[in-house]
N, C-alpha and C positions, 0 to 999 in steps of 0.2 A: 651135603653129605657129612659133612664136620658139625653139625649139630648133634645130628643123627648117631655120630658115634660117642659124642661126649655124654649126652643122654644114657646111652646104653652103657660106657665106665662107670657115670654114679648109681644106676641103678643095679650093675651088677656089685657096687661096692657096697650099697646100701646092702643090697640080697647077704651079703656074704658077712658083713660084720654085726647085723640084725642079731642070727643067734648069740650071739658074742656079749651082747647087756645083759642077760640073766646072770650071767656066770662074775659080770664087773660088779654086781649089786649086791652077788650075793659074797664077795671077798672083803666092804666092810668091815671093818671093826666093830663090835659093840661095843655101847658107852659102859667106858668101866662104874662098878657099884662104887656109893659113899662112903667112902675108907670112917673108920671110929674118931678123927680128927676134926670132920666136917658132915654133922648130922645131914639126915634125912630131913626135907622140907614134911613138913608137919602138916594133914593133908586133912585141915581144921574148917569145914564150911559156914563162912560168913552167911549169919541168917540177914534176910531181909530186913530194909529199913526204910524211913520213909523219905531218905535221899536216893536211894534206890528207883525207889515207885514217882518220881519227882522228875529224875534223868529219863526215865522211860515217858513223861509229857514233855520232857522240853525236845526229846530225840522226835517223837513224830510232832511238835509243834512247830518245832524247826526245821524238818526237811523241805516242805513246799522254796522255803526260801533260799536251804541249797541248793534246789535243782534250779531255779530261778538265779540264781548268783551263778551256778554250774552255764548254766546256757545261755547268760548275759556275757561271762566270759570267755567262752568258746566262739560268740555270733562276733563278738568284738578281736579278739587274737581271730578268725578266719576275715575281716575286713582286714587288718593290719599286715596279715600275712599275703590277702589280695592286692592290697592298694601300695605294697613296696615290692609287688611282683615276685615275692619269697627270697626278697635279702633282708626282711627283719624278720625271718622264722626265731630268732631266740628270742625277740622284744614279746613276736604274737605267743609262743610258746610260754615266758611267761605271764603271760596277762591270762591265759587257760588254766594255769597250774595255782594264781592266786585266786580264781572264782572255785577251783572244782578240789583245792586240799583243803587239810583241816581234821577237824576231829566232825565227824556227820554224825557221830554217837555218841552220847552225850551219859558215863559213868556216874553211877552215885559217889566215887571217889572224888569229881572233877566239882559235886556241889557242896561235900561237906566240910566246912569250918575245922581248920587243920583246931587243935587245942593248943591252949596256950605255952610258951616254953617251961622246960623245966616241968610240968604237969603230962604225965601217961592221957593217955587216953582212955574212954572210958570200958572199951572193948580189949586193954593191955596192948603192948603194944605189938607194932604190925612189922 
């Protein structure tokens, strides 16, 4: 019976504080404008380049090998988290988080040749 009633507290507390999010979301603040101190970002579109076009083969050349590193990692953290009975969940947890982070997308910013110091770049700078 003490299930039964706590079940019906949350549910009638859900029911009752439910209408109650529209009205917390809509009391926000909005983000103030860019006072004359601190321009507007300048809303300038970088044309494509052929590091661009470059990140976009090495991102699907390289996926087959994340999912492959993803689930080499994970098969090995769920052995390690078996075989210590789940007292080295943070040893297997990280051994999952270094097969499956990273950058899986690969930016034309992360192939192009920063230029040399003291020299702008050729696109002015960023």
């Amino acid at each position: 019976m003490g299930v039964r009633l706590i079940a019906a507290c949350v549910a009638a507390v859900v029911l009752a504080v439910g209408p109650l999010q529209p009205l917390a979301v809509a009391q926000q603040a909005p983000p103030a404008p860019p006072t004359a101190a601190e321009p507007a970002p300048e809303a300038s579109p970088r044309r494509t380049d052929v590091y661009d076009v470059a990140a976009g083969v090495v991102t699907v050349a390289k996926a087959p090998f994340n999912v492959g590193l993803c689930a080499l990692g994970a098969g090995f953290g769920a052995a390690i988290f078996a075989l210590t009975l789940g007292s080295g969940y943070k040893a297997s947890a990280r051994v999952v988080e270094e097969g499956c982070r990273g950058p899986w997308v690969v930016r034309g910013d992360d192939l192009r040749p920063e230029p040399p110091r003291g020299e702008a770049p050729v696109g002015g700078w960023r």
